[in-house]
Structure formats: structure tokens, C-alpha cells
KEDRENVEX-777378 format. One record per residue: residue in three letters; residue number from 0; x, y, z of N, C-alpha, C, CB in turn. Coordinates in nm, 2 decimals. Each point is the difference from the previous one (the first is absolute). Glycine has a CB too. Layout:
REM KEDRENVEX-777378
['ala' NUM [X Y Z] [X Y Z] [X Y Z] [X Y Z]];
...
//
This chain:
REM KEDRENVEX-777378
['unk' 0 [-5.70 -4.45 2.04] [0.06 0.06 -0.11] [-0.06 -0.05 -0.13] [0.21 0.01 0.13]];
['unk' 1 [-0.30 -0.08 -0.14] [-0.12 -0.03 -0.11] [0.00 0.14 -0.10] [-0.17 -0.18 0.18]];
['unk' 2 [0.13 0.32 -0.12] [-0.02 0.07 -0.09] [0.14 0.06 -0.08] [-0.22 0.02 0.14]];
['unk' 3 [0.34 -0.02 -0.08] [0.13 -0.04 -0.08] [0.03 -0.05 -0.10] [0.04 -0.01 0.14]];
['unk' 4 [-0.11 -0.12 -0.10] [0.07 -0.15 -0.11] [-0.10 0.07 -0.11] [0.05 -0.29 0.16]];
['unk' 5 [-0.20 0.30 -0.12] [-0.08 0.03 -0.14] [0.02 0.12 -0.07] [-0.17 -0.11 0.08]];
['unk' 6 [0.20 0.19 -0.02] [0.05 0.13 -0.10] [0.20 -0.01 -0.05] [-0.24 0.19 0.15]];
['unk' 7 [0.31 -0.31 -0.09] [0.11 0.03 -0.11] [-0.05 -0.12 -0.13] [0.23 0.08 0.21]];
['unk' 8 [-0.31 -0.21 -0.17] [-0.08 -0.06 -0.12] [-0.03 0.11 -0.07] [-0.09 -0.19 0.11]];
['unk' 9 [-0.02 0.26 -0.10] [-0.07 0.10 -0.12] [0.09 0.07 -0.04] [-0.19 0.03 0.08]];
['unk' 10 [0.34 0.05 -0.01] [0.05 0.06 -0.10] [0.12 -0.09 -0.09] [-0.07 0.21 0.15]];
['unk' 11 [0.09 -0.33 -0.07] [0.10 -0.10 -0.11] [-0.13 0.00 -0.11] [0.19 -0.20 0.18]];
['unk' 12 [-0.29 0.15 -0.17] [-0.11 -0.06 -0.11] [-0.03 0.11 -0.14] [-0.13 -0.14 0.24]];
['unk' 13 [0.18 0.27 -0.18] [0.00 0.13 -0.09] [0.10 0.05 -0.05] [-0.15 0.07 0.11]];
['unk' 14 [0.28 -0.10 -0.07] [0.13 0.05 -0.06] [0.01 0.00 -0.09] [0.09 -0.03 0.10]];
['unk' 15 [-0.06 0.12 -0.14] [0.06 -0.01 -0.15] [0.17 0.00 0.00] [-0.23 0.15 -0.10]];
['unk' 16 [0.28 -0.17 -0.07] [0.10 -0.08 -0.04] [0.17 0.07 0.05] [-0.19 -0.08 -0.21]];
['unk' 17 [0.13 0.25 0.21] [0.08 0.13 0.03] [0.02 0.01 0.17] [-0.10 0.15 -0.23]];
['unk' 18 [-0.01 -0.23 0.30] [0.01 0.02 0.15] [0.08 -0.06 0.01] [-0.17 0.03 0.09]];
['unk' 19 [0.17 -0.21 -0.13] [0.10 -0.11 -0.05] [0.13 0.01 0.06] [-0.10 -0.02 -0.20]];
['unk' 20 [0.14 0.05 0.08] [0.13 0.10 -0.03] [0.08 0.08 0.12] [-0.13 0.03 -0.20]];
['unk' 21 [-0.01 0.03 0.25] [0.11 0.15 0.08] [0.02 -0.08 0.12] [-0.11 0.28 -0.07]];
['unk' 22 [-0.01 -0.38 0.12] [0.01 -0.07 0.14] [0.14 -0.09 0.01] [-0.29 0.00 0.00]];
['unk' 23 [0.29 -0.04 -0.16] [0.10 -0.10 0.01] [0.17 0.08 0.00] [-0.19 -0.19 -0.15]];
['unk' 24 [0.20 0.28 0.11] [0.13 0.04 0.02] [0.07 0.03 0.08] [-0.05 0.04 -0.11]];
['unk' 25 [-0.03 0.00 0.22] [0.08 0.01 0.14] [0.10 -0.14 0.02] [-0.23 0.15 0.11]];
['unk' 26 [0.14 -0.24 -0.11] [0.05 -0.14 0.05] [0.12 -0.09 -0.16] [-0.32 -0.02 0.21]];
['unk' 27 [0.34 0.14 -0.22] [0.06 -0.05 -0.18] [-0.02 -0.07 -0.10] [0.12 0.03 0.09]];
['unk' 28 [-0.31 -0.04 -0.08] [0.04 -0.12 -0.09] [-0.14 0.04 -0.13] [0.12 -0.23 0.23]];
['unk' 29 [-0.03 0.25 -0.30] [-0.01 0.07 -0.12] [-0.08 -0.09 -0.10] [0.23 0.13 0.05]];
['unk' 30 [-0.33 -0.06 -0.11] [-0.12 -0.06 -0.12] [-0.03 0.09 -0.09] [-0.12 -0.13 0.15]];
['unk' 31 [0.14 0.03 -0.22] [-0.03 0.11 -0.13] [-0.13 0.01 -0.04] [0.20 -0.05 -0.09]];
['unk' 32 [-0.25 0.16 -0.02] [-0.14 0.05 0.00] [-0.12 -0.13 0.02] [0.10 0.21 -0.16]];
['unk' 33 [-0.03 -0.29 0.03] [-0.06 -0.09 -0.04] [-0.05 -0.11 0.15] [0.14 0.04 -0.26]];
['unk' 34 [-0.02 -0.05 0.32] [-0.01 -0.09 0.10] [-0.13 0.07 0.11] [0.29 -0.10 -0.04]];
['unk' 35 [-0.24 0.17 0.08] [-0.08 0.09 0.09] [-0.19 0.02 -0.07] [0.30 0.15 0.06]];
['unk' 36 [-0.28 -0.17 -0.19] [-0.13 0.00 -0.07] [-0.09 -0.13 0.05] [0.12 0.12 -0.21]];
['unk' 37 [-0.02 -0.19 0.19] [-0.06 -0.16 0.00] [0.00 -0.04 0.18] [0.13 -0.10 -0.30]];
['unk' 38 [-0.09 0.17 0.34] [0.01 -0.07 0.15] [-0.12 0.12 0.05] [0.32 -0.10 0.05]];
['unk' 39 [-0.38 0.20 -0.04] [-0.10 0.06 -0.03] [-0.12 -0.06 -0.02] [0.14 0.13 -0.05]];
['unk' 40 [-0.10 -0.16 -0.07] [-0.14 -0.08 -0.05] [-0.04 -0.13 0.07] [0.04 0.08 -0.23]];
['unk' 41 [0.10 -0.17 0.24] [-0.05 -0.10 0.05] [-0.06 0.03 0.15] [0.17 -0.13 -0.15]];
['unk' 42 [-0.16 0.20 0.27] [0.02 0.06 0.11] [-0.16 0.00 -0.02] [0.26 0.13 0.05]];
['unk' 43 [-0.30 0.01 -0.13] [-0.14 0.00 -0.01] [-0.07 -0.12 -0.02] [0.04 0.20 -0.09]];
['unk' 44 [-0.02 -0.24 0.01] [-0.06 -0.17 -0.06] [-0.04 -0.10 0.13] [0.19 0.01 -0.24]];
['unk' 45 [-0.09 -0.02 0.31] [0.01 -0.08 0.07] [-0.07 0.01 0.16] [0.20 -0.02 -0.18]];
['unk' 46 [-0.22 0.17 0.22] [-0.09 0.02 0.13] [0.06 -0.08 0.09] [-0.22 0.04 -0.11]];
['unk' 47 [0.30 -0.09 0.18] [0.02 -0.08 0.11] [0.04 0.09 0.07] [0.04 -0.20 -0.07]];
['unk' 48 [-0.01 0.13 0.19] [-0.04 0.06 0.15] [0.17 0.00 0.04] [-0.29 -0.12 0.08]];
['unk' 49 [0.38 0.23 -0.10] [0.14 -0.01 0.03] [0.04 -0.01 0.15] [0.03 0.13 -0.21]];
['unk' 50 [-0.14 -0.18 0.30] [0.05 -0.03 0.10] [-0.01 -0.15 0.07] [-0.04 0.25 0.00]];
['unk' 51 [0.00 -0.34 -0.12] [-0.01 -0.13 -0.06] [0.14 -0.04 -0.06] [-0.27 0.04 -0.05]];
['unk' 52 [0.26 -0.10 0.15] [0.17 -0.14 -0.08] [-0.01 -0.01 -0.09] [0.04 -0.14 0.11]];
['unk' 53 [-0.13 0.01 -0.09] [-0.06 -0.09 -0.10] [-0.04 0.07 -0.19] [-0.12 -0.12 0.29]];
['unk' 54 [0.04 0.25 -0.24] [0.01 0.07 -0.15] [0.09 0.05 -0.02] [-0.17 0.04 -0.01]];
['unk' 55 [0.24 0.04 0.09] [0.12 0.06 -0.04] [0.08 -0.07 -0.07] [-0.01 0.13 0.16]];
['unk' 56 [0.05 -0.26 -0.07] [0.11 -0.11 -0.14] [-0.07 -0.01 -0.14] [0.10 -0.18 0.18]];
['unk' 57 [-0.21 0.14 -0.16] [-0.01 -0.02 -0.10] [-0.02 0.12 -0.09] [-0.07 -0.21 0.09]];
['unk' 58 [0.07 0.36 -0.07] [0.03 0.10 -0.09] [0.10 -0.01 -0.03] [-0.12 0.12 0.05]];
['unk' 59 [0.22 -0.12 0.01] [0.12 0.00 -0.01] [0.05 -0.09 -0.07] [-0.01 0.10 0.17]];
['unk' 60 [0.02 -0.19 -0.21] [0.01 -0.11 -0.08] [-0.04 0.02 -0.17] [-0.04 -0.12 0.25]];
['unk' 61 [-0.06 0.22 -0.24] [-0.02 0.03 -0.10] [0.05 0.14 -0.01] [-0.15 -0.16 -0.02]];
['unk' 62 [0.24 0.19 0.08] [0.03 0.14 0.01] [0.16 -0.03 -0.07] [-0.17 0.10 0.26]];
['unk' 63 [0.22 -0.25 -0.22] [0.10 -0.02 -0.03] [0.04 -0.01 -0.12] [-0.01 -0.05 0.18]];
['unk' 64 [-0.11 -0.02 -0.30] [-0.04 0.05 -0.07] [0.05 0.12 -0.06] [-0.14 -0.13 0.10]];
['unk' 65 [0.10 0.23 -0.08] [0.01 0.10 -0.07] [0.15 0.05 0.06] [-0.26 0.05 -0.03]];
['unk' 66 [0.31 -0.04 0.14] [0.11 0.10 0.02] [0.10 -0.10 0.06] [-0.13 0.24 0.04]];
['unk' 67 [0.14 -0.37 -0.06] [0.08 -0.11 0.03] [0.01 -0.04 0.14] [0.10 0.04 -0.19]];
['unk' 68 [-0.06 -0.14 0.23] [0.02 -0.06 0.13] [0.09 0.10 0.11] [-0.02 -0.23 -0.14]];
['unk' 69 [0.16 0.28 0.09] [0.08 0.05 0.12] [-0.11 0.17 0.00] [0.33 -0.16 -0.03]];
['unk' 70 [-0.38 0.19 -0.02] [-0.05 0.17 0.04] [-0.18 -0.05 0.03] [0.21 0.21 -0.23]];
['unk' 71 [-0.26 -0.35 0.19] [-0.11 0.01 0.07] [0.04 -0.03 0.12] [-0.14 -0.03 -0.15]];
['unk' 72 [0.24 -0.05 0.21] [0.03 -0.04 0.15] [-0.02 0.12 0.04] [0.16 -0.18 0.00]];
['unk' 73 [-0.05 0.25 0.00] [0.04 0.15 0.00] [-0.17 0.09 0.03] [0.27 -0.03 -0.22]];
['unk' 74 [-0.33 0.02 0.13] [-0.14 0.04 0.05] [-0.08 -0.02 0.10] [0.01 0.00 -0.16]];
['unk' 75 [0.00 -0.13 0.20] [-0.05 -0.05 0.05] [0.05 -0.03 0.15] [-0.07 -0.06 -0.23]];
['unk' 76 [0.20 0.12 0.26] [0.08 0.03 0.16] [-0.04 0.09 0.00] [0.18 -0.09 0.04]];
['unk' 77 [-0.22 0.18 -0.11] [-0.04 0.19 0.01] [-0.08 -0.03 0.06] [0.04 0.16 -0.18]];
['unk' 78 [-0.15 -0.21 0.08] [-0.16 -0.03 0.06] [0.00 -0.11 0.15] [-0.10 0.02 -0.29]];
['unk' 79 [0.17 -0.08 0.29] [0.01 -0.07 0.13] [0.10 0.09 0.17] [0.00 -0.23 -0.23]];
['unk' 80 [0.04 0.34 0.16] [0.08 0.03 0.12] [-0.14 0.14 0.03] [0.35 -0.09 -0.06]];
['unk' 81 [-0.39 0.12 -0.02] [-0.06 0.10 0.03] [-0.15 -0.04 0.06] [0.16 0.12 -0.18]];
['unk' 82 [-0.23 -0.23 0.18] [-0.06 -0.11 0.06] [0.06 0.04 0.11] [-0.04 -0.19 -0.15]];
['unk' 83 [0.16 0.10 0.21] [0.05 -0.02 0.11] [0.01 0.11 0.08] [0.09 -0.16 -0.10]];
['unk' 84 [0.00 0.30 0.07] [-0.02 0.09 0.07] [-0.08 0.07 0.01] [0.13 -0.02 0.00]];
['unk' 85 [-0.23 0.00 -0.09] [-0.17 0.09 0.08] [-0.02 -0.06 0.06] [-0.12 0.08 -0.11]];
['unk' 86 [0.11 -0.20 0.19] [-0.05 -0.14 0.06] [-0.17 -0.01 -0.09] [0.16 0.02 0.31]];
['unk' 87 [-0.17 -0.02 -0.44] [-0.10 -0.01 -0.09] [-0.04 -0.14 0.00] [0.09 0.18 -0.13]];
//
């Protein structure tokens, strides 16, 4: 599943701030423009490998940063369950 992991990397690494947004609503958790701007940019900025622990915390940490601790958790079970049930 290598070619999986690398093409949802390339399209996290390209999102933009409006994809953000729509992805996040389902799961309710709501960002505003700004936020969604800056979590975008950082995302780009940052290139890591989201099927990496080790980077992922540490995005996330700076993720918390921007959109605070209980909604980066919150991000970060999305991104972990969805890991889990691809078996990714």
C-alpha cells in the first residue's frame, strides 16, 4: 500500500485552506478561514510523512498552536482512526 500512503502525502502537502474546511466539517470541527489558512500553510511548509508518528506529533503540536489543544486532539483521532481502518 506504499502507493496509497504517497499519494494521500501529495494531496495533504497541496491542500488548500477551502479543502480544510469542507474535510473538516463532516467530523464537526469547525475552522475558521484564517485558521484553515495557517494550518495549510503550515501542512505545505512542513512535507512530513503522515504515516510517521514521530512527525505527525510533532505537527501536531504545532498544530495546537494554531487551533488549540482539545480540536488538535480531535484532529489528530480523525487522522489516527482513518490510519487504523485503512490498515495504512
Amino acid at each position: 500500500m506504499k502507493w496509497l500512503q504517497t499519494f494521500v502525502n501529495a494531496k495533504l502537502h497541496q491542500i488548500t485552506a477551502e479543502e480544510l474546511r469542507r474535510y473538516a466539517a463532516p467530523f464537526e470541527l469547525a475552522l475558521s478561514t484564517r485558521e484553515s489558512e495557517m494550518l495549510a500553510r503550515l501542512i505545505k511548509q512542513e512535507k512530513i510523512d503522515f504515516f510517521n508518528e514521530k512527525e505527525r506529533t510533532v505537527l501536531f503540536k504545532k498544530v495546537e498552536g494554531i487551533i488549540g489543544t482539545s480540536r488538535a486532539r480531535k484532529l489528530d483521532n480523525i487522522v489516527q482512526t482513518f490510519l487504523h481502518e485503512n490498515k495504512l
